[in-house]
C-alpha positions as CSV (number, residue, x, y, z in Angstrom):
1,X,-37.8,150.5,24.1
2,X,-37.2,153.7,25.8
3,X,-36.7,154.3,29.8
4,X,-39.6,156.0,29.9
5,X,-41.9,153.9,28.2
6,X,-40.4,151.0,30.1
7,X,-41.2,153.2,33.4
8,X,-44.2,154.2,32.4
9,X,-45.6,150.4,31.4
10,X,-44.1,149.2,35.1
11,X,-46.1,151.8,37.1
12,X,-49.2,150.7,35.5
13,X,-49.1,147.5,35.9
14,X,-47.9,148.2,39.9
15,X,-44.6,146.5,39.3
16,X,-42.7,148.3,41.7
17,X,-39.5,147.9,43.1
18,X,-41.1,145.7,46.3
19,X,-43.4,143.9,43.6
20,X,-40.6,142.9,41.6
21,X,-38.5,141.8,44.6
22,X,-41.3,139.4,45.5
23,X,-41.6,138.1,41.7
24,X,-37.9,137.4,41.9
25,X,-38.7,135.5,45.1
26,X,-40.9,133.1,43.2
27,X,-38.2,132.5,40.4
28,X,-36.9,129.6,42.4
29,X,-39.9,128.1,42.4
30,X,-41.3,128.6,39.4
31,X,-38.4,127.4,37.9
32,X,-38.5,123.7,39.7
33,X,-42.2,123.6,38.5
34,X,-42.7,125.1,35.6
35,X,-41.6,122.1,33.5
36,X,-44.1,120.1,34.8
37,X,-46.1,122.6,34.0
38,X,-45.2,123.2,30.5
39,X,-45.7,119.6,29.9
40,X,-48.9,119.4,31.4
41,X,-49.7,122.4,28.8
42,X,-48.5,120.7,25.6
43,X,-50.5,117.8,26.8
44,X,-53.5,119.6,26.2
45,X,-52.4,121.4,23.5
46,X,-51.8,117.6,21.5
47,X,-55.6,116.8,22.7
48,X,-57.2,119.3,21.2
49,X,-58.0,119.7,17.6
50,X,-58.1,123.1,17.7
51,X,-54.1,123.2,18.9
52,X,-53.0,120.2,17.7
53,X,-52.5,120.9,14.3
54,X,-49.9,123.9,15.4
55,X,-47.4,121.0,16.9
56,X,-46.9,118.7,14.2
57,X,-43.6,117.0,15.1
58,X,-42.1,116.4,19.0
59,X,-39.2,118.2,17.7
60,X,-41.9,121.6,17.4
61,X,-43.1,121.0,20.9
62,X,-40.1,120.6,22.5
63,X,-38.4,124.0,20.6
64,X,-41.8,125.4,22.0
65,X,-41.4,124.5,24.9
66,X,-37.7,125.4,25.9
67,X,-38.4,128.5,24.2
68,X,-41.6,129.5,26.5
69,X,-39.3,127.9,29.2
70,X,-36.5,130.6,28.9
71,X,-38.7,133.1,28.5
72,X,-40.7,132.1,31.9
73,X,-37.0,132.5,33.5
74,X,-36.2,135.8,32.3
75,X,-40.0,137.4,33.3
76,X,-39.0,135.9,36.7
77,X,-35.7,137.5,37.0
78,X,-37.8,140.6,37.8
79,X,-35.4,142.9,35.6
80,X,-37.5,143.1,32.2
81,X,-34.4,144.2,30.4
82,X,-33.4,144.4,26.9
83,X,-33.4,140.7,26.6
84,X,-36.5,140.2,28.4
85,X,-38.3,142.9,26.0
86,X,-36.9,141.3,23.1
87,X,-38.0,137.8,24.3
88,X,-41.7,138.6,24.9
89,X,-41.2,140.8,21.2
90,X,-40.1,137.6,19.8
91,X,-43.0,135.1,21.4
92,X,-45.6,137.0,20.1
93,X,-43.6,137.4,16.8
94,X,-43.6,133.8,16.3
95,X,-47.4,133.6,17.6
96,X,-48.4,136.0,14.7
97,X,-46.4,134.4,12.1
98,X,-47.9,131.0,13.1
99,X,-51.4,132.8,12.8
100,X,-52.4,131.9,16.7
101,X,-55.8,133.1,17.2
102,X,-56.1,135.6,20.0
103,X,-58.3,133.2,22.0
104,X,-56.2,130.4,22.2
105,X,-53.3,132.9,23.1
106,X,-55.2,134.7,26.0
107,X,-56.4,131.1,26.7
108,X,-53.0,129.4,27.3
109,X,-51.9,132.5,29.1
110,X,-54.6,131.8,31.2
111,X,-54.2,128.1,31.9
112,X,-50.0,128.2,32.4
113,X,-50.8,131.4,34.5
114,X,-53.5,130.0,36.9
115,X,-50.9,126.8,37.0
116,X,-47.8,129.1,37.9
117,X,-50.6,130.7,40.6
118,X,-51.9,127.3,41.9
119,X,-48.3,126.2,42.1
120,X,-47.2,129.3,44.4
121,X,-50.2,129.6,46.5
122,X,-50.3,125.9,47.4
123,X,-46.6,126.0,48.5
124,X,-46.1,126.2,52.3
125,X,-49.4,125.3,53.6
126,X,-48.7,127.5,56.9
127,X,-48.4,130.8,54.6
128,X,-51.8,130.2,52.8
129,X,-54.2,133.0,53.0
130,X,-51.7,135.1,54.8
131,X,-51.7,138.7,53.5
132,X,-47.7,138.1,52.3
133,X,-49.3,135.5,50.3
134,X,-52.0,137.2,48.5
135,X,-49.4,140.0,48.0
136,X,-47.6,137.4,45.9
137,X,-50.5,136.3,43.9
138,X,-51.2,139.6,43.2
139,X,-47.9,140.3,41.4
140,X,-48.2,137.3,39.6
141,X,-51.5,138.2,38.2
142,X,-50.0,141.9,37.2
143,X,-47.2,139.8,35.9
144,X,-48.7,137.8,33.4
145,X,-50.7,140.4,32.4
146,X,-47.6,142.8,32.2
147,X,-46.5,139.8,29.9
148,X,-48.9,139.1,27.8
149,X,-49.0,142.8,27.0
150,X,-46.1,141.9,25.9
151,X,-45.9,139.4,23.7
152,X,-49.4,141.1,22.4
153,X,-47.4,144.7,21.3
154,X,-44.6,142.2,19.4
155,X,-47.9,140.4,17.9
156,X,-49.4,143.3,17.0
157,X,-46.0,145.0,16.3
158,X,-45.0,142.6,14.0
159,X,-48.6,142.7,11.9
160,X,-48.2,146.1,11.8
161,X,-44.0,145.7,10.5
162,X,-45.9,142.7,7.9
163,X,-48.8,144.7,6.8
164,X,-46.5,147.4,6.4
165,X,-44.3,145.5,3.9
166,X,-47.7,144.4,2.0
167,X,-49.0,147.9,1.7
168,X,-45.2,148.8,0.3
169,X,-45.2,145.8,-2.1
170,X,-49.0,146.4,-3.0
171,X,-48.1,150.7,-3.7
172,X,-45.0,149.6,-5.6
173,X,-47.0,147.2,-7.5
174,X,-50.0,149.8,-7.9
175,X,-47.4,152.6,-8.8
176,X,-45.8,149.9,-11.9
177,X,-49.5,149.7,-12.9
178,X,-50.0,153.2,-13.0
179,X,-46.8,153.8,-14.6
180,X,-48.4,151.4,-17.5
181,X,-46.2,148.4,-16.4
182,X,-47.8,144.9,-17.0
183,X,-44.8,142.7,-16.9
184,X,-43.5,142.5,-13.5
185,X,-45.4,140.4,-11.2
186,X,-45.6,140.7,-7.3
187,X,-42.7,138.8,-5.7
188,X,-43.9,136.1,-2.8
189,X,-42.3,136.0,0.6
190,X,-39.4,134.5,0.2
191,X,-38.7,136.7,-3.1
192,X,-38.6,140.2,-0.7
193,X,-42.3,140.5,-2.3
194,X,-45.5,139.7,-0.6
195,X,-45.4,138.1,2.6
196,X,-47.4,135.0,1.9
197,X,-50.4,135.7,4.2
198,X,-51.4,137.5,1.7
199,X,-50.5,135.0,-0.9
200,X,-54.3,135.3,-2.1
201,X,-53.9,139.4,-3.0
202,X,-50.7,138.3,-4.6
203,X,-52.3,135.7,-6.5
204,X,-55.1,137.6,-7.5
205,X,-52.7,140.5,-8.4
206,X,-50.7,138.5,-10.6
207,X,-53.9,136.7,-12.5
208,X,-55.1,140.3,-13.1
209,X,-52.1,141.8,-14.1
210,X,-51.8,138.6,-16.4
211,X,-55.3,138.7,-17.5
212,X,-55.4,143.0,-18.0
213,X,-51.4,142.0,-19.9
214,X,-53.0,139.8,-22.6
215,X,-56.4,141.9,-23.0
216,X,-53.9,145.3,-23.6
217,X,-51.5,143.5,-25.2
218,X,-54.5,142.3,-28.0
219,X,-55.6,145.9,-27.5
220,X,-52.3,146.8,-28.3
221,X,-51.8,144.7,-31.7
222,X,-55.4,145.9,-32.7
223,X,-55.1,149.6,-32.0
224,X,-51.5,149.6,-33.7
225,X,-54.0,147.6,-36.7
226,X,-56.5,150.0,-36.4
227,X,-53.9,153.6,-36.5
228,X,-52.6,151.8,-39.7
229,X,-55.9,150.9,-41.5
230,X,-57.0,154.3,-39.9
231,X,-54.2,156.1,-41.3
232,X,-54.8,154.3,-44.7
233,X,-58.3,154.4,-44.4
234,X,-58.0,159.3,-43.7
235,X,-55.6,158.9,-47.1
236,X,-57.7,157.2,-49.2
237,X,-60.9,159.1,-47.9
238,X,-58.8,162.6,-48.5
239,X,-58.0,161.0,-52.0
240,X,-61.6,160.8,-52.8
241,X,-62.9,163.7,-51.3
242,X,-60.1,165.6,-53.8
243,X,-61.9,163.2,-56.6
244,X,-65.2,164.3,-55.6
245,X,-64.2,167.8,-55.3
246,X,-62.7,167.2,-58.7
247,X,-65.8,165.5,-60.5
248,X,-68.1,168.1,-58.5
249,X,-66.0,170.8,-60.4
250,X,-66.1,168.4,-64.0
251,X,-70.2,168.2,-63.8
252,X,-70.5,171.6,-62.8
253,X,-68.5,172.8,-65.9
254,X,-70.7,169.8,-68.0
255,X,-73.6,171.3,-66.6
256,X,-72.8,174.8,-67.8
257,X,-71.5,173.4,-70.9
258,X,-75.0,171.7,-71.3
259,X,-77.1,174.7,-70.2
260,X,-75.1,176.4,-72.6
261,X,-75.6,174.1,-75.3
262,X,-79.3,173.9,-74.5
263,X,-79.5,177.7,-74.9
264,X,-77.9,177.3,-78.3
265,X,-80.4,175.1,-79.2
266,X,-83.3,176.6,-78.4
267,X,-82.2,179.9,-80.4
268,X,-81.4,177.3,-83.2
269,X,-84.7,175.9,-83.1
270,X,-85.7,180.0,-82.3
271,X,-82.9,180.3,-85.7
272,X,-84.4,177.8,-87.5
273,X,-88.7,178.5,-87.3
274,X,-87.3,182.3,-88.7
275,X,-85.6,180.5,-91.5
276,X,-88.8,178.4,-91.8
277,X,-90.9,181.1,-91.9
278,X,-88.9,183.3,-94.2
279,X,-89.1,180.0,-96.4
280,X,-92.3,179.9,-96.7
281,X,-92.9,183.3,-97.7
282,X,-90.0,183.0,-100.4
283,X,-92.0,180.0,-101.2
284,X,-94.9,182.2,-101.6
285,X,-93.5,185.2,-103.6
286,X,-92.0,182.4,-105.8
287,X,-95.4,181.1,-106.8
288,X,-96.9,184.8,-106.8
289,X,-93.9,185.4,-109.2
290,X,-94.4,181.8,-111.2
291,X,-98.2,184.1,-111.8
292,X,-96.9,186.8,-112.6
293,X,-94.1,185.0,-115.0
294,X,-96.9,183.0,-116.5
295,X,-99.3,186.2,-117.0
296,X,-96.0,187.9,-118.9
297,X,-96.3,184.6,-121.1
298,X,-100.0,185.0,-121.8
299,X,-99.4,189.0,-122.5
300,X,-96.0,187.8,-124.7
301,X,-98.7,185.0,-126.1
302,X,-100.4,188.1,-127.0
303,X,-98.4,190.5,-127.9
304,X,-97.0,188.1,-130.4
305,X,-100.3,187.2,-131.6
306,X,-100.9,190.7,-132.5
307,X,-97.5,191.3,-134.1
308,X,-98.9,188.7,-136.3
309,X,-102.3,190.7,-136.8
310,X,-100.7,193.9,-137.1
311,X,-98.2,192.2,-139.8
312,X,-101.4,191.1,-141.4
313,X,-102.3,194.8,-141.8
314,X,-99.1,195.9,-142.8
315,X,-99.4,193.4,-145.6
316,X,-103.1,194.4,-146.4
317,X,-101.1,198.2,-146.0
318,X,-98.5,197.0,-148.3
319,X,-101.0,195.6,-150.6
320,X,-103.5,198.6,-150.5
321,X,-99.7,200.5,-151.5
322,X,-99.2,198.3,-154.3
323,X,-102.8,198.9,-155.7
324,X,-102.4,202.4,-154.8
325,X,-99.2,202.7,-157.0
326,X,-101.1,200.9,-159.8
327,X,-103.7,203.4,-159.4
328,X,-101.7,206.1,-159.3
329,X,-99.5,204.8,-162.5
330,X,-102.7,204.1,-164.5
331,X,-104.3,208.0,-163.1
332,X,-100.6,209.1,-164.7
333,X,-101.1,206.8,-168.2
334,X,-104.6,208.5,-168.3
335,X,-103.5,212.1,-167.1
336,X,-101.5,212.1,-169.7
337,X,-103.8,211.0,-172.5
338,X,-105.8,213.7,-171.4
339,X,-102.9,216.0,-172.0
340,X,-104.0,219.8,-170.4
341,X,-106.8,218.7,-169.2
342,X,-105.4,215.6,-167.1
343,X,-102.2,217.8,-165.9
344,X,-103.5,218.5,-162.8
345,X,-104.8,215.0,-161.8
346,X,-101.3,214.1,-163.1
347,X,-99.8,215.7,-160.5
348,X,-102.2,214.5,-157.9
349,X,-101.4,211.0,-159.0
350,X,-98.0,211.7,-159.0
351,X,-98.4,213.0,-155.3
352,X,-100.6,209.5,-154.5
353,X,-97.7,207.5,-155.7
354,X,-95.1,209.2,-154.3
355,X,-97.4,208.7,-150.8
356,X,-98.2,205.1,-152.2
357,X,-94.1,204.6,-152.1
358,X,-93.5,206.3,-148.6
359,X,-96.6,203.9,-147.2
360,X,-94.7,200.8,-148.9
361,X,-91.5,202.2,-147.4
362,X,-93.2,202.8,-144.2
363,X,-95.0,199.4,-144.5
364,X,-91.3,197.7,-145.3
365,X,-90.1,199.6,-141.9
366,X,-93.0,198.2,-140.3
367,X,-92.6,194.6,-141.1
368,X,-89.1,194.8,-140.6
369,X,-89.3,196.0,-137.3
370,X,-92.4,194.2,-136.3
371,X,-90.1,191.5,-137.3
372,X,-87.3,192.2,-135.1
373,X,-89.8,192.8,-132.6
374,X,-91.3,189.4,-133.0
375,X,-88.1,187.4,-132.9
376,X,-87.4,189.5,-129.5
377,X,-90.9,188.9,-128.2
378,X,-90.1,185.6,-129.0
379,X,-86.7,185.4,-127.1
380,X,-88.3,187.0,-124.4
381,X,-90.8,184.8,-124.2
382,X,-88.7,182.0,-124.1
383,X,-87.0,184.2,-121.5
384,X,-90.1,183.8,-119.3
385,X,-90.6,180.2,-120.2
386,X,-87.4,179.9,-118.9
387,X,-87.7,182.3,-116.0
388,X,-91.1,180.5,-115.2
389,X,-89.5,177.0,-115.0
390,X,-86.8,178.0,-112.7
391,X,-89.7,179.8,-110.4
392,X,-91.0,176.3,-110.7
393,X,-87.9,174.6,-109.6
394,X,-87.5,177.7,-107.1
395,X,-90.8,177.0,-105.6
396,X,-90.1,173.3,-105.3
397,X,-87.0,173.5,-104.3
398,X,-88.6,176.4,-101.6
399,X,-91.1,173.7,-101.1
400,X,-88.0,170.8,-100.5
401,X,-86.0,173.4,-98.0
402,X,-89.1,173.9,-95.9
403,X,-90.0,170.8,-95.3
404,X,-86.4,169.6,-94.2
405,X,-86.4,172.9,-92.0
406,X,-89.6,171.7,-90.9
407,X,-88.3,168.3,-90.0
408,X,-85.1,170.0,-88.9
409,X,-87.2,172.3,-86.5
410,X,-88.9,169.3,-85.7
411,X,-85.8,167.2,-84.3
412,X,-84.0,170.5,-83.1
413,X,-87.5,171.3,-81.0
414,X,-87.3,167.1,-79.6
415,X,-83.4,167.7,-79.1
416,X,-84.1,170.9,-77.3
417,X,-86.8,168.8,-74.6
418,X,-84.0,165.9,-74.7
419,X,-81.0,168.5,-73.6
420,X,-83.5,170.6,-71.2
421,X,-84.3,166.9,-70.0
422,X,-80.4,166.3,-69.6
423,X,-79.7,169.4,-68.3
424,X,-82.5,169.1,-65.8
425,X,-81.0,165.2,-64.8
426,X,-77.4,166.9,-64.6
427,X,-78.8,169.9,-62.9
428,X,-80.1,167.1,-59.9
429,X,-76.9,165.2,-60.4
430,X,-74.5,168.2,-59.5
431,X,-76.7,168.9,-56.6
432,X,-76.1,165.2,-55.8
433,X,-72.4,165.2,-56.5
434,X,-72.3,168.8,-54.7
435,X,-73.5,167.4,-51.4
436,X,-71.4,163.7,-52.0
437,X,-68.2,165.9,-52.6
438,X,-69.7,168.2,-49.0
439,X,-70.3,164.7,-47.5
440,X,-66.7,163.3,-48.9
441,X,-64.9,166.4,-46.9
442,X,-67.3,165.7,-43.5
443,X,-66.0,161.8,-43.6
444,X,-62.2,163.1,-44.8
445,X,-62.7,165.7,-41.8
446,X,-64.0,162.4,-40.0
447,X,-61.7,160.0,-40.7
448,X,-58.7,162.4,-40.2
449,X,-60.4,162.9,-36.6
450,X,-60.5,159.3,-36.3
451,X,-56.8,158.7,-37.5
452,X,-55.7,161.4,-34.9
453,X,-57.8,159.4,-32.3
454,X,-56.2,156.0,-33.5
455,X,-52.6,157.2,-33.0
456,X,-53.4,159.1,-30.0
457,X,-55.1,155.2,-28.3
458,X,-52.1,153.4,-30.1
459,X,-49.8,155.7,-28.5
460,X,-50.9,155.3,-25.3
461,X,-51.6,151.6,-25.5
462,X,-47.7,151.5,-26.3
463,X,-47.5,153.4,-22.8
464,X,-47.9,149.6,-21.4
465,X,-46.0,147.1,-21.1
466,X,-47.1,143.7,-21.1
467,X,-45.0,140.2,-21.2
468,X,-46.2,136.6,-22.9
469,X,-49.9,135.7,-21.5
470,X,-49.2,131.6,-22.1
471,X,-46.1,132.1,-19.5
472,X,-47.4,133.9,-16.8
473,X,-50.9,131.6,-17.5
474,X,-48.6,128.9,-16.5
475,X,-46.7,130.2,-14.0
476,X,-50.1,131.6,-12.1
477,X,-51.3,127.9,-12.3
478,X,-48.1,126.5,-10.9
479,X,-48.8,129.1,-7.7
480,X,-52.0,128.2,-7.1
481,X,-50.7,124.4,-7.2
482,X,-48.2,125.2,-4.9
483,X,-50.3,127.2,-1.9
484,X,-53.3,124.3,-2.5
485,X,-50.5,121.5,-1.9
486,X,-49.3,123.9,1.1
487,X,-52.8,123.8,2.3
């Protein structure tokens, strides 16, 4: 303590030079009394169960009591040195660390003080009431007080040093905790840590440091689970988002392909009806041709049925030439019986059978090539028998060819619904696999998100360290065993 503060606490407690020359005037007798007094104190101290339980043993109450003793001597001496300051610093030291209520303090104060008064005013029966003596009670009264001021500032001083060291221990503690720090517990007392009035924050401390250490420590294990199933989980949905992407691309080109091929078939089918159609009318000229074939028959059937007529005139013409030549040879035999007179009709028969010989000549011609005229009529009507007959065949075959391109339009035109059908269904399907492959990319972009968020927790769940829960589970029960057997 400085001078001044030592000055300065005198003068307001009026503890003057002349006051403390009259204090040191009552050393003596304080000192012959006060161990009678002391006793007298402890005496009540033992009977009361409020006090008792501070004074366990006589060796407590007598250390008590020398202790108070010497420290009554020096506040006598009337110096309040160095010594004196660091007694009344250490009573109320000892006072707070043996958690003395403030009551029973100020209370025994009271009763040794208004001993130590009784004692001094009773002395010397002639003095009493004098003004010298009043003086002196007076000085004792700033006295004690002065005292107890005291021993009050090294109470309070030394709750202020203790909760100091608590709020040091409890920052350092709170600063490891920020610092992501889960394995060093808070010390007790007699480690440097806590002091153990506050055993109870300690406790509770330590349990929640213990009980936060397991939960991150499974937090921990989990998110470091998680980033790894997370990490698998973004590579296998990036893998089938490509898939997707891939199969999207695949039905897109089938769907083309399809569309494609439905177009093909509906110009097929288109193809196909034209054929059809130009079937039928082949079909159709066939059989107007298989008429006109069979009319060239009848008119062959005819023609060679008057070859055979006009051969039966030519031979009625060769005939009539045969009878004509008679005629003519028998108008000659006669002409020339009739000598002169038949010359003339001798040459007119010679003229009929010279034209009788050019009709048999002509009629020879005739029948020759009537002849070769029948045998041609008659290969060309075998021709057109012929030629008729394949019509025939033509026409059925014509007949054959359109119904299988009917049939064939028929399962191109229920192919054609079919593909349209398909292409329709694959159509749907790549709108389908169009937005799985856009929703495969969101849950990739997702799941990478998520993988980024997994590492980011595990990394800052590895920002803490933590220590084996079943240990400090055991340790923290061992404590609590130890301050309820202390209790």
């Amino acid at each position: 303590m400085s001078q001044i503060h030592r000055d300065e606490l005198l003068f307001w407690f009026g503890l003057g030079e002349e006051d403390r020359s009259s204090i040191v005037g009552m050393a003596p007798l304080v000192e012959r009394h006060i161990d009678a007094v002391l006793d007298d104190f402890y005496d009540l101290c033992l009977s009361r169960p409020e006090t008792k339980g501070y004074f366990p043993t006589e060796q407590i109450v007598a250390h008590a009591k020398a202790a108070q003793r010497a420290h009554w001597v020096k506040l006598f001496s009337g110096r309040f040195d160095d010594s004196y300051m660091s007694s009344a610093d250490k009573v109320g030291r000892v006072h707070f660390e043996v958690d003395l209520p403030f009551h029973l303090f100020l209370g025994g104060y009271a009763t040794v003080g208004d001993r130590i008064l009784e004692v001094v005013l009773t002395q010397k029966n002639g003095w009493r009431g004098t003004k010298a003596r009043m003086k002196q009670a007076r000085a004792l009264q700033r006295l004690i007080l002065f005292d107890c001021e005291r021993v009050i500032a090294g109470y309070i001083d030394a709750q202020l040093q203790e909760r100091e060291k608590a709020l040091t221990v409890m920052t350092q503690g709170i600063q490891r905790l920020e610092s992501g720090d889960l394995t060093t517990e808070m010390p007790s007392g007699d480690k440097g840590g806590l002091p153990e009035r506050y055993d109870n924050v300690r406790l509770s401390y330590n349990h929640l440091l213990r009980h936060w250490s397991g939960i991150l420590s499974d937090a921990t294990r989990r998110a470091h689970s998680v980033d790894a199933k997370m990490a698998e989980t973004a590579r296998m949905t990036r893998e089938m988002a490509h898939r997707s992407g891939e199969q999207a691309s695949t039905l897109n080109e089938t769907v083309t392909s399809v569309n494609s091929m439905t177009c093909s078939t509906r110009l097929t089918s288109e193809k196909v009806n034209d054929a059809a159609k130009q079937i039928e009318a082949n079909r159709l000229v066939a059989e107007e041709g298989g008429a006109v074939v069979r009319d060239a028959i009848t008119a062959v059937e005819r023609i060679e049925q008057s070859s055979s007529q006009i051969n039966k005139i030519v031979d009625v013409i060769d005939e009539i030439s045969f009878q004509t030549t008679l005629l003519a040879l028998n108008a000659g035999v006669e002409a020339a019986r009739a000598g002169e007179a038949g010359k003339g009709f001798a040459v007119v028969a010679s003229e009929v059978r010279a034209l009788a010989s050019r009709a048999t000549d002509a009629a020879d011609d005739i029948k020759k090539l009537i002849a070769t005229s029948s045998d041609q009529v008659l290969e060309g009507c075998q021709l057109v028998h012929q030629t008729g007959e394949r019509l025939d065949s033509i026409r059925s075959s014509a007949d054959n060819v359109a119904r299988i391109m009917q049939e064939v339009d028929g399962v191109i035109f229920e192919q054609t619904g079919q593909l349209e059908n398909i292409s329709e269904r694959m159509e749907r399907l790549d709108r389908y696999t169009q937005d799985s492959a856009d929703q495969a990319n969101e849950v990739s972009s997702t799941a990478d998100a998520l993988a980024q968020d997994s590492a980011a927790l595990k990394a800052s769940m590895d920002g803490f360290k933590t220590g084996d829960i079943a240990l400090r589970e055991a340790a923290q029960d061992q404590e609590f065993e130890r301050l309820a057997n202390r209790g």
